[in-house]
SELUM-434542 format. One record per residue (C-alpha): x, y, z; residue in one letter. Coordinates in nm, 2 decimals. Layout:
BEGIN
u->X v->Y w->Z res->A
...
//
This chain:
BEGIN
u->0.00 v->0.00 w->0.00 res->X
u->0.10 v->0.33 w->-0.08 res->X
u->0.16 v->0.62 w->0.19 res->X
u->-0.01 v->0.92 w->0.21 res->X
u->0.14 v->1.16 w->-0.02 res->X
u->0.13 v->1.32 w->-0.34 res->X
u->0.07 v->1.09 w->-0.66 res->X
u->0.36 v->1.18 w->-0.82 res->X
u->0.56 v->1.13 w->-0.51 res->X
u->0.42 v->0.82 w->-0.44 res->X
u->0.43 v->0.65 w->-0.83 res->X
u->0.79 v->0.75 w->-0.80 res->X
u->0.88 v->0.58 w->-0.47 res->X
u->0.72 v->0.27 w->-0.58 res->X
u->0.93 v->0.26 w->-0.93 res->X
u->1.29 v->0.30 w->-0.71 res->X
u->1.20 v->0.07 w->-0.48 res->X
u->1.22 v->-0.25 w->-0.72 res->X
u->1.53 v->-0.46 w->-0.70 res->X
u->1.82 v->-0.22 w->-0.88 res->X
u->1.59 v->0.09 w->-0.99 res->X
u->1.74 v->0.41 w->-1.00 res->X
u->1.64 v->0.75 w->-1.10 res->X
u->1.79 v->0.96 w->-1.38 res->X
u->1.71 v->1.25 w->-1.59 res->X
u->1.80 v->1.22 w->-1.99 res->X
u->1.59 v->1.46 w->-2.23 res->X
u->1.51 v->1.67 w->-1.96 res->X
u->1.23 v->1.42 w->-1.79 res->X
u->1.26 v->1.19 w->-1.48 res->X
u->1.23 v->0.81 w->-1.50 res->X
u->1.32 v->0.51 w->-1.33 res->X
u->1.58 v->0.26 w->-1.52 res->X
u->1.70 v->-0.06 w->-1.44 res->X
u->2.03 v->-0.10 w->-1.55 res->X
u->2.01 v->0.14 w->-1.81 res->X
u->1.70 v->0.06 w->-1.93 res->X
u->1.43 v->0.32 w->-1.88 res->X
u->1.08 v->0.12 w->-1.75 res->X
u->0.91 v->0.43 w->-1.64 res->X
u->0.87 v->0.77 w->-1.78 res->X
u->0.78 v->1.00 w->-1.49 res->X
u->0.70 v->1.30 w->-1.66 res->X
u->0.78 v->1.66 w->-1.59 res->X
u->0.65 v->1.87 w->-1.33 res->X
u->0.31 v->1.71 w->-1.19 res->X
u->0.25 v->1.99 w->-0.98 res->X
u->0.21 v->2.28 w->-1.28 res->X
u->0.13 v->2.04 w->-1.58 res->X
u->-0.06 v->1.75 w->-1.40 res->X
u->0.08 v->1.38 w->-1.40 res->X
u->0.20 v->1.18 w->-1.68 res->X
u->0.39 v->0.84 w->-1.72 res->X
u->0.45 v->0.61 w->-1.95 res->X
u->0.54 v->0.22 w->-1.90 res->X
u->0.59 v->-0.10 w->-2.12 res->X
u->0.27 v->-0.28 w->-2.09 res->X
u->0.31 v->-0.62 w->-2.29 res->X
u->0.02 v->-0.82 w->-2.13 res->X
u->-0.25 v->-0.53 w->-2.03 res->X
u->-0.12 v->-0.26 w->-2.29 res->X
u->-0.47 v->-0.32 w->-2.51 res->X
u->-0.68 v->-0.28 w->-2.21 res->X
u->-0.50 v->0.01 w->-2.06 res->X
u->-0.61 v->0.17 w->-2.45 res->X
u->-0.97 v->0.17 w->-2.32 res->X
u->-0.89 v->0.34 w->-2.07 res->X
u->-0.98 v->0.73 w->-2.15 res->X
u->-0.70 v->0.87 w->-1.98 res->X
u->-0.43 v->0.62 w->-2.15 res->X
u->-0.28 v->0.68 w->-2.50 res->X
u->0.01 v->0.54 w->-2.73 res->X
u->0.34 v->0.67 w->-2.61 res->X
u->0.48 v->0.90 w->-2.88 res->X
u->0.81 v->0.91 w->-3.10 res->X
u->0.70 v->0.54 w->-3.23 res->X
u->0.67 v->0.41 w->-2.85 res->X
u->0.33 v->0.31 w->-2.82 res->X
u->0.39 v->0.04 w->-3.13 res->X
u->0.68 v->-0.20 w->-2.92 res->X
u->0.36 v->-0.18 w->-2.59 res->X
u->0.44 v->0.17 w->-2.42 res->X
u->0.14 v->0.37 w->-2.25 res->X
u->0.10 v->0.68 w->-2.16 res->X
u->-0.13 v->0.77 w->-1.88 res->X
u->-0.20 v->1.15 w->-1.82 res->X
u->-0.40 v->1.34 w->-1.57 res->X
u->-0.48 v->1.68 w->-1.56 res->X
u->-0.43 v->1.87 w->-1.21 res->X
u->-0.71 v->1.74 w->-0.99 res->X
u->-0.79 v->1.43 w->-1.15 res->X
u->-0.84 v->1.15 w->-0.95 res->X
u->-0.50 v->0.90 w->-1.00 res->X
u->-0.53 v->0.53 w->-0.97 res->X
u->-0.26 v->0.46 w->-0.80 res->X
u->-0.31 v->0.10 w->-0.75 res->X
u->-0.34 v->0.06 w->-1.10 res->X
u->-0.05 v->0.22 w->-1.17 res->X
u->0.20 v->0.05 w->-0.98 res->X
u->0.04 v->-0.24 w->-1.14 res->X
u->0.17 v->-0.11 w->-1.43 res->X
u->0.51 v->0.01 w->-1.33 res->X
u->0.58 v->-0.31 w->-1.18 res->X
u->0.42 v->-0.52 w->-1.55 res->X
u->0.66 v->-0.28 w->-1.69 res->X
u->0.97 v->-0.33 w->-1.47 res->X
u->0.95 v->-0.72 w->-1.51 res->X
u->0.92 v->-0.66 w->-1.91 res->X
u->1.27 v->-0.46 w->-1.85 res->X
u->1.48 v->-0.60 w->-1.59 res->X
u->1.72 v->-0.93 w->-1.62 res->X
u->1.55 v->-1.21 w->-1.46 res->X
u->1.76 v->-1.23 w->-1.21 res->X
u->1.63 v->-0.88 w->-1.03 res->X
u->1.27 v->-1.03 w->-1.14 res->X
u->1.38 v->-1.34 w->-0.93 res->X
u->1.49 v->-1.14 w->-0.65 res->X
u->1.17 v->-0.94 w->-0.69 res->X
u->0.95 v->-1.26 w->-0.68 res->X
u->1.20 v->-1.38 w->-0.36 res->X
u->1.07 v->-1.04 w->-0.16 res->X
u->0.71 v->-1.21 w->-0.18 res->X
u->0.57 v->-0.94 w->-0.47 res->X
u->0.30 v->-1.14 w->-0.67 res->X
u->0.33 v->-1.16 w->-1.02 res->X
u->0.08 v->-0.89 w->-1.11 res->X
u->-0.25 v->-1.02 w->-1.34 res->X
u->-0.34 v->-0.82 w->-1.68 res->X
u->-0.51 v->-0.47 w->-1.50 res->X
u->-0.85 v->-0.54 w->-1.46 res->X
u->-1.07 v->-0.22 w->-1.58 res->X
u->-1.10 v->0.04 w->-1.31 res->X
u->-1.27 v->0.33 w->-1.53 res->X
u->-1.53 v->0.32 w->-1.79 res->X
u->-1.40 v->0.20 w->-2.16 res->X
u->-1.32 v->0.52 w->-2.37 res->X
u->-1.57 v->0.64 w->-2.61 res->X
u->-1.49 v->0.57 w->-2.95 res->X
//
């Protein structure tokens, strides 16, 4: 369970906590790499532009599409299973959701060996995200 804070805050806390995350800033934008493999974009500032982030999803990347506040990451992204979930200030953030995600996204990254020690801490492998918001209208 996540603590009381801010989304951002807390999305971000989650990500470095996996087995050999770390932070870093290339093109001006935070993420969380393994290695150095990025597996979560964390955006810019959450606080003035609202909160976006963008993982590799290769089992729930078609349902997270349904989802109206999910897109196809950009610069050809969203074709190799990268999402983009954005939120304008004072949305409500599904945080459990999301670390869902960041974790789906981590294990499609990481060697198998920090997946291994990831599975050794007791983390369940998590299922496809079940829908948590109404199917976009097409």
């Amino acid at each position: 369970m996540l603590k009381k804070r801010g989304p951002a805050a807390a999305l971000r806390a989650f990500a470095l906590a996996l087995p050999g995350a770390h932070e870093d800033f290339p093109w001006g934008e935070r993420v969380a790499k393994v290695g150095a493999r990025v597996f979560v974009f964390l955006g810019k500032s959450p606080e003035k532009d609202g909160h976006s982030l963008a993982m590799k999803l290769p089992d729930s990347a078609a349902d997270a599409l349904d989802l109206p506040f999910a897109e196809p990451t950009g610069y050809g992204l969203g074709r190799a299973g990268w999402v983009t979930a954005s939120f304008e200030p004072g949305d409500s953030i599904p945080l459990d959701l999301l670390t869902l995600w960041i974790e789906e996204s981590y294990r499609a990254i990481a060697p198998k060996k920090l997946v291994a020690e990831l599975d050794a801490k007791g983390a369940k492998r998590p299922r496809a995200a079940r829908r948590t918001s109404p199917r976009r209208k097409r």
